[in-house]
C-alpha positions, 0 to 999 in steps of 0.5 A: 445464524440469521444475515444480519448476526453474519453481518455484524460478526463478519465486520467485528472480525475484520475490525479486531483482525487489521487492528492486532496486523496494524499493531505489529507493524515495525515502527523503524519500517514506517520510518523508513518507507516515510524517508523514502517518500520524502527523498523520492523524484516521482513515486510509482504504485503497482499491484493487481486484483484488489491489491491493485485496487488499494494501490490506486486509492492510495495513489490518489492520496499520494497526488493530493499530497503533492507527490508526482505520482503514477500507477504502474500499468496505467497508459499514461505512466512514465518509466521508472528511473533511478531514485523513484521510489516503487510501492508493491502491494501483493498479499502473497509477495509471489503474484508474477507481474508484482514480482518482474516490476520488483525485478526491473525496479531494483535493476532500474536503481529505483528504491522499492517498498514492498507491502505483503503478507509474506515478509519472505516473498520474491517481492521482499527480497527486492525492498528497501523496506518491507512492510509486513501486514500478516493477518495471522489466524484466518476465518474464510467465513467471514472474511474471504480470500485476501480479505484481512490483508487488503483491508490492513493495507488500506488502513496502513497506507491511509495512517501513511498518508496522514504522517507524511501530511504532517511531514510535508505540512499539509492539511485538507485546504491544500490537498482539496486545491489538488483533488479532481475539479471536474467531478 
């Protein structure tokens, strides 16, 4: 199989992968994280790796939107209190700062969504609402490591942002008032 056939495979894998996750999400689950966003005094984001990596793109969206929004870890982050909302993304549920922040969250009163792969995991024990985006059947040839699951949580907190733009009367001429002005 040449590069380029690798190449074409691997994307049509990933593709067809997050579509059959995103199709099994719970629609009372969506319903429920978008009530959490609306209600929330301040939202606070947290994964690590990559699950980090979406977490903060998410982030972003979330300031566009006009949500007062940190990223748990950041130096200029604010403590948790009780009536934030906090979002967990970890594929496995049991990554150990992931886990103590769920802990100190729910200790905090905060509500919690936790995002994983594992709707069993020590993360999901601490939710309000869980949101299991499990992969299924895995082919690490072509779609490495954590691979499918981060993919769908991209695509999921993306279709998220888009619900609650409709929710809060959004639309891009607003978001782009709120996007960075010094790039």
């Amino acid at each position: 199989m040449s590069n380029e056939e690798r190449f074409k495979e691997s994307v049509a894998y990933i593709n067809s992968r997050i579509g059959e996750t995103l199709k099994k999400v719970d629609e009372k689950d969506v319903e429920g994280a978008i009530k959490l966003f609306m209600r929330a005094n301040r939202i606070f984001v947290y994964g690590t790796g990559r699950s980090g990596l979406v977490g903060k793109a998410f982030a972003i969206r979330l300031v566009h939107l006009g949500f007062q929004t940190f990223v748990i870890g950041e130096t200029i982050t604010a403590p948790v209190q009780k009536d934030d909302l906090v979002v967990l993304i970890s594929g496995s549920g049991e990554t150990i700062p992931v886990t103590m922040t769920a802990e100190i969250a729910r200790r905090l009163g905060a509500k919690i969504i936790s995002i994983t792969a594992n709707p069993d995991s020590h993360i999901a024990r601490f939710a309000d609402v869980i949101i299991s985006l499990s992969p299924g059947e895995k082919n690490p040839e072509l779609a490495p490591l954590g691979t499918l699951f981060e993919a769908s949580s991209w695509v999921f907190l993306d279709g998220l942002v888009a619900e609650l733009m409709a929710r809060k009367g959004e639309d891009e001429v607003k978001m782009r008032k709120r996007h960075a002005t010094l790039e």
